[in-house]
N, C-alpha and C positions, 0 to 999 in steps of 0.2 A: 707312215712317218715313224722315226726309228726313235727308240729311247734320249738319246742324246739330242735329236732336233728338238722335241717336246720340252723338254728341260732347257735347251736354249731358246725356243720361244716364249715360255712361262718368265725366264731372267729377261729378258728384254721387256717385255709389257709391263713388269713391275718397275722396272727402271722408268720407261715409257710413263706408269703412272704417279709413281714417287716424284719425277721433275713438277709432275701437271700440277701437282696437290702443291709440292712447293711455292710454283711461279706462281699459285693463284691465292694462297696464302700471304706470300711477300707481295703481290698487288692491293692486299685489301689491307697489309699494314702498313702500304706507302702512298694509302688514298687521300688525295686532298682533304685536309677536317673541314675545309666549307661543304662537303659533301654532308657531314654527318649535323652541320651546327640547327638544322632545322627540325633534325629529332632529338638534341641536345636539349634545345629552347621549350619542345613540347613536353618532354621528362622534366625539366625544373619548371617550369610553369606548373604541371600538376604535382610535383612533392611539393609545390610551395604553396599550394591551394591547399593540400590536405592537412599544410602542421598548420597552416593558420586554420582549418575547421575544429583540428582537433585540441589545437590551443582554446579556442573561445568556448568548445565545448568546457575544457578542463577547469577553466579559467571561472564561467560563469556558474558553474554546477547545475546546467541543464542541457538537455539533449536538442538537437536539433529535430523537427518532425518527421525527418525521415530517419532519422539516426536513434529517436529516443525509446520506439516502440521495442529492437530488435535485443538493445543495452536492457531496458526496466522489464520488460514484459516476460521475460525466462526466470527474473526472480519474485516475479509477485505470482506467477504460478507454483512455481518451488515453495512459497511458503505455503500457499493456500493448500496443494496438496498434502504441507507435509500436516498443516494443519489436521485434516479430513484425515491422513490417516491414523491421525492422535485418535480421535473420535471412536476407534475399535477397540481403543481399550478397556474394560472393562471397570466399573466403579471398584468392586474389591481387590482389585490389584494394581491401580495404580491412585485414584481417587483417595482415596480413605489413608494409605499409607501416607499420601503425600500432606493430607492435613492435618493428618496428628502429629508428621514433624514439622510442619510449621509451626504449628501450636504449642511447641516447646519453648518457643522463645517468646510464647504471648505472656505480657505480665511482668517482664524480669527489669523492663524498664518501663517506667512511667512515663516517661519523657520520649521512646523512641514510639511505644502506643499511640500519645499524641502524635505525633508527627506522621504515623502512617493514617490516623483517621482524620490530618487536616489533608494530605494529598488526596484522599477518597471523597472525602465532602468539600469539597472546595472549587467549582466549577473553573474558576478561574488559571486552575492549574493542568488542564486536561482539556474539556470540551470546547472553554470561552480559549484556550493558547490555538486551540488548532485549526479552530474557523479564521482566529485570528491569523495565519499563517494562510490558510487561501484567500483569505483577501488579501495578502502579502501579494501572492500569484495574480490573482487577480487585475490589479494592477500596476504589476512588472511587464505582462502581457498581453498588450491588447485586442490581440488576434480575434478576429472572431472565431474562427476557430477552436483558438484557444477556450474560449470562454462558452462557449456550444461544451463542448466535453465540461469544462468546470461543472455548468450547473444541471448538465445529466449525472457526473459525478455525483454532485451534490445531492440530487433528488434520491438518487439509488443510497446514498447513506442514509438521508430520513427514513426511505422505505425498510431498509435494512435497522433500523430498532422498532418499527415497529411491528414488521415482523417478528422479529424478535417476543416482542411483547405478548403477540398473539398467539407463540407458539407457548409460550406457558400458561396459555389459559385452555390448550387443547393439547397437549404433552400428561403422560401421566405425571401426576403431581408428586416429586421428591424433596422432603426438609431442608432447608439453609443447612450445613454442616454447625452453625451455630447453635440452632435449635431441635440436632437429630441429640436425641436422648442416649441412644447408644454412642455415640461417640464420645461423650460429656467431657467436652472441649474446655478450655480456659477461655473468660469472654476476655475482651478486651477492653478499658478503661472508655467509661465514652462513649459506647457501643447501644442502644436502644435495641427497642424488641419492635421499630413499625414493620418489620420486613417477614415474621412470623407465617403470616399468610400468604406471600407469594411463593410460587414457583420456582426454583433457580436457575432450570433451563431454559434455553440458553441464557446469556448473561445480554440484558440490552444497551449494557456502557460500553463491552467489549464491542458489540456490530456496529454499534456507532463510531466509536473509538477507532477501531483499525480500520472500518470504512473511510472515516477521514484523513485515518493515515496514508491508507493505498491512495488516494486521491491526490495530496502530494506527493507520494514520491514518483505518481507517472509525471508530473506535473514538472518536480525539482527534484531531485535526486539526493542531494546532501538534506534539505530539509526534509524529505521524506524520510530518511534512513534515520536519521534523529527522532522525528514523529512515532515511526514505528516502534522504536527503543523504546520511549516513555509511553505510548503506548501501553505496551506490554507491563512496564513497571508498575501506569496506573490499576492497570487491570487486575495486576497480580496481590496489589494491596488488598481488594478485598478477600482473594484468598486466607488471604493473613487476618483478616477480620473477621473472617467466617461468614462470610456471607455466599462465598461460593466455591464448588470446587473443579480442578482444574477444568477438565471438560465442560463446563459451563462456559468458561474463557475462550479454550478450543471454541466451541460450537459456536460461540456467536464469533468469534473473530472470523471463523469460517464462512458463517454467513455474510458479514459486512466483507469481506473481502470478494467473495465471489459475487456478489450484487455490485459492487463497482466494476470488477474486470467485465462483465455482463453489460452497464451501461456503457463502455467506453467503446464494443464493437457493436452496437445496434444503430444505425443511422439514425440523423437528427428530427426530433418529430417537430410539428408546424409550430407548435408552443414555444419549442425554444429562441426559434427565431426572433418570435414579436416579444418574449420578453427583451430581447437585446433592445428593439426596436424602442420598446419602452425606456429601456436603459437610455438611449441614446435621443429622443422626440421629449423627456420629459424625466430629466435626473433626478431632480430634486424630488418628485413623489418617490421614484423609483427605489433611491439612497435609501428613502425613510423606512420604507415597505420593507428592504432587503437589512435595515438592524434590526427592526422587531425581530424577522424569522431567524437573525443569526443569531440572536439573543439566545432564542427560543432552542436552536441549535444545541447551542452550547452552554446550554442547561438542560439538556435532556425534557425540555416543554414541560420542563417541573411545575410552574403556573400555569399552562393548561391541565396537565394532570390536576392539580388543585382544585380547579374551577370546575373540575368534570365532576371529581369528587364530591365536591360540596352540590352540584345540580344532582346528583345520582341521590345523596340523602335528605334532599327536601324534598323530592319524588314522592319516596320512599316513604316518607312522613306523613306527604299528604294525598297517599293513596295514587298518585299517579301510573 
């Protein structure tokens, strides 16, 4: 085959293919549209499912169950980690500096002293808001489902202060920032000396605290993000009080945080169940049972502590 055949073979087959591409091009833009209106109807039928999900999502400020693990659960890691890796900081370089600048502004008003130690003693602006808020959940959501995670939820934030509690009786023991002598801090107006002889690590308002918080926000998402916020603020008061420093806050936030995310993937044990059971065969005991303990919650079981107290020194007294 000579140069010149080749070359006019090559032009004809491209011609040859340029029609084909055309004709079948101009066939699929001059297709009947009842051809197309059955994959029409399937494309708006699902964008019009997905803004209504994602409307009711936005709308109600909670996640759908399958929708709400993938949204909350990348940020309650995020915190908790970044939590834990606060925790490697060292007391003399970031502890200590940060509360003797707090301490600068202890004193300078009477009136804002008050007010940070009615946010710290005052149950009802912290522990009794935020139980109150999962019974908000609570009964927003009847699912049982739903309510199986609540009160594992729930369980792992009781367990999570008292942990807490335990780890300062077995933690080498370090002063309040109030009562470290080398620091010789400003007290604040207000402030008593019963807290002398505990521990401060970790902090068991914080693992309570942001336990309860993580709790809502897997739960709701707007009231959780709010929780967590005050949270943090209640927490941060007693810094400012001198009752603790910040890795105390870290360390227990860290625990109460990761004891919930820990309850929420372990499946349900037999218990959970028949309390529902109970919930539901017999409210009215159930109701009453479940304000004692959220009382008790949301006071950090200040009157059992009491009562323990007072058992532990008539013992004591009388040789027990």
């Amino acid at each position: 085959m000579t140069l010149g055949s080749a070359r006019e073979l090559a032009a004809t087959s491209n011609t040859a293919f340029t029609r084909k591409t055309r004709n079948t091009t101009f066939t699929l833009l001059h297709l009947n549209s009842s051809t197309f209106t059955p994959i029409w109807d399937l494309v708006n039928n699902a964008s019009r499912n997905s803004l209504d999900s994602f409307e009711r999502t936005t709308t109600s400020g909670r996640f759908d169950k399958r929708t709400r693990k993938p949204a909350v659960w990348p940020f309650v890691y995020f915190l908790a980690g970044a939590v834990l890796c606060a925790l490697w900081i060292s007391q003399s370089h970031f502890d200590t500096p940060a509360v003797l600048f707090v301490n600068r502004f202890v004193g300078k008003s009477p009136l804002f002293d008050d007010f940070v130690e009615l946010i710290t003693g005052t149950y009802l602006l912290h522990g009794v808001l935020f139980v109150a808020l999962l019974w908000l959940i609570w009964f927003k959501d009847k699912g049982e489902e739903s309510r199986n995670r609540l009160l594992m939820g729930g369980v792992a934030a009781v367990l999570a202060g008292f942990f807490s509690r335990l780890l300062q009786y077995f933690l080498p023991f370090h002063f309040r920032p109030l009562y470290n002598v080398d620091l010789n801090l400003t007290s604040p107006l207000g402030v008593g000396s019963g807290l002398s002889h505990w521990n401060c690590f970790p902090s068991d308002h914080a693992s309570l605290f942001f336990a309860l918080a993580t709790l809502i926000l897997i739960n709701d998402r707007r009231l959780g993000l709010l929780a967590l916020v005050w949270a943090a603020i209640t927490s941060s008061t007693r810094i400012y009080l001198g009752y603790h420093y910040p890795t105390d806050i870290l360390g227990g936030a860290a625990l109460g945080i990761g004891m919930v995310i820990a309850s929420q993937k372990l499946p349900f044990p037999p218990g959970i169940s028949r309390i529902l059971e109970w919930e539901r065969n017999a409210p009215a005991s159930f109701y009453a049972v479940a304000f004692i303990v959220s009382y008790q919650v949301g006071t950090l079981f200040d009157d059992v502590r009491r009562i323990d107290q007072l058992l532990v020194r008539c013992m004591f007294r009388h040789g027990v």
